[in-house]
N, C-alpha and C positions, 0 to 999 in steps of 0.2 A: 629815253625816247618818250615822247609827251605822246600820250593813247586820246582818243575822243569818242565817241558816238554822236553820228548823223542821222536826221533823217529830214526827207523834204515835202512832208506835209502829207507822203501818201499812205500812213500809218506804220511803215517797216522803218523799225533800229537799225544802224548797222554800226559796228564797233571798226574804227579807223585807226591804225598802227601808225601812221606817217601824215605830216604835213603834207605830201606828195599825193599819197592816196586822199583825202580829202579836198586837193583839188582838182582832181578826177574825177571824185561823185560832185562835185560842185559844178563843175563844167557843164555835165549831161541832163543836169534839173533844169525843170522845164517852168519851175514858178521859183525862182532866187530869195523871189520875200518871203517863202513859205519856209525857207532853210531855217532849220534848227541844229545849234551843235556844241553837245555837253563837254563840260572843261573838269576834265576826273581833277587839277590841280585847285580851280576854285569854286568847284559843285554846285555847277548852275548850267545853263541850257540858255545860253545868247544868239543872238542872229547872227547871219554869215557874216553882215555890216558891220555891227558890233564886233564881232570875232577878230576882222581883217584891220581894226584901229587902233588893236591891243599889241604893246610892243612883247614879242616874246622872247627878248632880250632880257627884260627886266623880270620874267618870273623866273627863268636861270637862273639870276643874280641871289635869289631870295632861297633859293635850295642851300643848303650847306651841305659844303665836298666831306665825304668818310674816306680817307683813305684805308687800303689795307696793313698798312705797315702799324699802326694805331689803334685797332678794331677792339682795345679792352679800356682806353681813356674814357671818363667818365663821361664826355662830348659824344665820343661813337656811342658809347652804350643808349643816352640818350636818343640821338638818333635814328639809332635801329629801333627803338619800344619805338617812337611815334610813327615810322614809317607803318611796321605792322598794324598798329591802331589805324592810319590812313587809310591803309590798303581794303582792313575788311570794312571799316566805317563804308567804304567810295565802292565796295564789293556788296554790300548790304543795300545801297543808295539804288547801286544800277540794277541790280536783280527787282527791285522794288519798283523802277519806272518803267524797264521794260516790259513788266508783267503789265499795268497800268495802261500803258499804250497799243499791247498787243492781244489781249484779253477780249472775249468775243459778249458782248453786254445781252441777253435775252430781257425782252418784255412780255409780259403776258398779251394774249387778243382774245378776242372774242371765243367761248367754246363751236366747234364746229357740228352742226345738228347735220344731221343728211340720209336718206331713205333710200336702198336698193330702187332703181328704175327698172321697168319691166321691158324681160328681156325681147331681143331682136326674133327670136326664135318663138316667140311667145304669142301671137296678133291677136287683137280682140276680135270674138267672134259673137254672132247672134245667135245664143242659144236655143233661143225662142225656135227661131225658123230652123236651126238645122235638127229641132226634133220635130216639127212638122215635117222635112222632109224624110225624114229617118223613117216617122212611121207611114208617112206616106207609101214611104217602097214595100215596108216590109205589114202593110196592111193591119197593123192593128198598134195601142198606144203602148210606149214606154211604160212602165211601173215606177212609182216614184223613187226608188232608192239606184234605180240606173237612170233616170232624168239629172238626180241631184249629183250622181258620181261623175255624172258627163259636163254637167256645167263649171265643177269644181277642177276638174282636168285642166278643159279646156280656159278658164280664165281666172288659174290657181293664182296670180301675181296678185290677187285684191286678195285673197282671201290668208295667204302664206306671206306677209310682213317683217322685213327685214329692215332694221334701224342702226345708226353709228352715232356714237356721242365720244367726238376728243378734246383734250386742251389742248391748246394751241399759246407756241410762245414765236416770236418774232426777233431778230438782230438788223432787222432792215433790207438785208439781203437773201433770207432764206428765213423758212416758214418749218418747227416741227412739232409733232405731235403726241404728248404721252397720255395717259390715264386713258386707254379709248376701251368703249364698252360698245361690243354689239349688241342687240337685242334682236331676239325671233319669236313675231305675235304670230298662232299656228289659229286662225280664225274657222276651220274648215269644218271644227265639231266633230273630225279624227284624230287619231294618234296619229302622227309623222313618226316613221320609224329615224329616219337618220336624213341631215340636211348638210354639205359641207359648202360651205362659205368661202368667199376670197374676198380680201383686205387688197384696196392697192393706193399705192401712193404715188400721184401724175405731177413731173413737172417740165415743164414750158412744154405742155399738150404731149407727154409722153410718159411711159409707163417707167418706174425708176425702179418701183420693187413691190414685191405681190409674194402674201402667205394668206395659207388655208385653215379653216378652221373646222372641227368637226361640231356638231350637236346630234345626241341620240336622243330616242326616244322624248320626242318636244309632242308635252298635252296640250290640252285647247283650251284650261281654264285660266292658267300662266304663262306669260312670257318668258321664255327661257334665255339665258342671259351668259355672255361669254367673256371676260377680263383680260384686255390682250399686256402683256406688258414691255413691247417692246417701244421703242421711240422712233418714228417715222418722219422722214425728212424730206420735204416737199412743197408743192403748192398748194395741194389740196391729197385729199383721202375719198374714198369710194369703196361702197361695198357693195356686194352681188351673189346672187345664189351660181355656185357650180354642181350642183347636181341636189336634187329630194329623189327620199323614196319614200312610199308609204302603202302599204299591203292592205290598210281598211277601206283604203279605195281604189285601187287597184291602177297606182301611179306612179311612174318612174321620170323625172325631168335631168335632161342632163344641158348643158351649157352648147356641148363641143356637135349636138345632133342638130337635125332637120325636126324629126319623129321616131321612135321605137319601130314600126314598121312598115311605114311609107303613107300609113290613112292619116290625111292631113284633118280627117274631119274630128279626130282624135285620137293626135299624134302621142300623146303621154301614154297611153293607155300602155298596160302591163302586168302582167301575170307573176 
């Protein structure tokens, strides 16, 4: 029984037992010029055109019959070595095209730079004025180390910097990303005791998959720096703060809140 492999242009092999089955997937293609289909007896890869002008009478003729009754003549013996040698020869061929044709090709792109945006929970506020009115109410001025802890509260996204750097590789139809490094610049002139982070990776505007990262005790003279090594598959990456604390000024941010406890004039604020 004569075996083939077809395929019609839209990158899948399929391995064909029968004359029969071959023109059943030939029926159902939808571009006939684009058919391809390997001949395991003459190892090559012809068009369906070509295919259908070849008398397959005449490569019957070309086979020689082994009978059973005969299987130790030096003819059978013959026979039998070359067939084996065909077999893995044309088993070695189609392993070898298959893979070729079904194999997913990455290119490198451009590395991906990108910066935590500040958060929704976070608004910029006017320091200025709301310590005028602060001491307004309360009749006399701030001292500068509660001026400096309120403005750093209140508009810690400038100050607590959060960076992503991946590589990115490409097949055309999907985008992934390995070697990615976060970084966290702690600008504020405190210790941050502890910052956890989320990675996520969005595609066609949707969230596909999200991990967290912790950092302890991040100084103010270095960027402290995190090696993620998993590989992310997407359209793009993003990262964001899920939660700081930091006890030298007296601040707790979380993602999932409004405010610690309801004073919007400075919501982070925590003991």
């Amino acid at each position: 029984m004569e075996r083939y492999l077809f395929t019609d242009g839209t990158g899948e092999i399929k391995e064909v037992q029968s004359e029969e089955e071959l023109d059943s997937l030939v029926s159902t293609a939808t571009r006939p010029d684009r058919i391809r289909i390997w001949l395991f007896s003459s190892n090559e890869w012809i068009s369906y055109a070509a295919f259908s002008k070849r008398s397959r009478n005449s490569i019957k003729k070309n086979v020689p019959v082994v009978t059973e009754n005969n299987p130790g003549t030096p003819i059978a013996r013959k026979y039998n070595w070359l067939k084996k040698t065909l077999f893995f020869t044309l088993a070695g061929t189609t392993v070898f095209l298959v893979y070729n044709f079904t194999r997913i090709k990455w290119s490198t792109i451009a590395p991906l730079h990108t910066q935590a945006t500040r958060p929704a929970n976070v608004p910029i506020i006017n320091n200025d004025s709301l310590t005028g009115q602060i001491e307004a109410a309360r009749g006399q001025k701030l001292d500068r180390v509660t001026r400096t802890n309120l403005r750093i509260r209140n508009n810690w996204p400038e100050s607590i910097l959060l960076h992503l750097y991946a590589e990115g590789e490409s097949n055309g139809s999907a985008t992934r990303y390995n070697h990615i490094n976060i970084t966290l610049d702690n600008a504020t002139g405190y210790l941050v005791d502890e910052a956890i982070v989320k990675l996520t990776a969005w595609k066609n505007n949707q969230e596909s998959r999200s991990d967290t990262f912790h950092f302890m005790n991040i100084g103010y003279t270095t960027p402290a720096k995190f090696d993620v090594n998993n590989v992310y598959q997407g359209d793009s990456l993003a990262v964001s703060f899920y939660s700081i604390k930091a006890r030298s000024f007296n601040f707790c941010y979380s993602a999932d809140k409004q405010s610690n406890y309801g004073n919007m004039n400075d919501r982070w604020f925590c003991k």
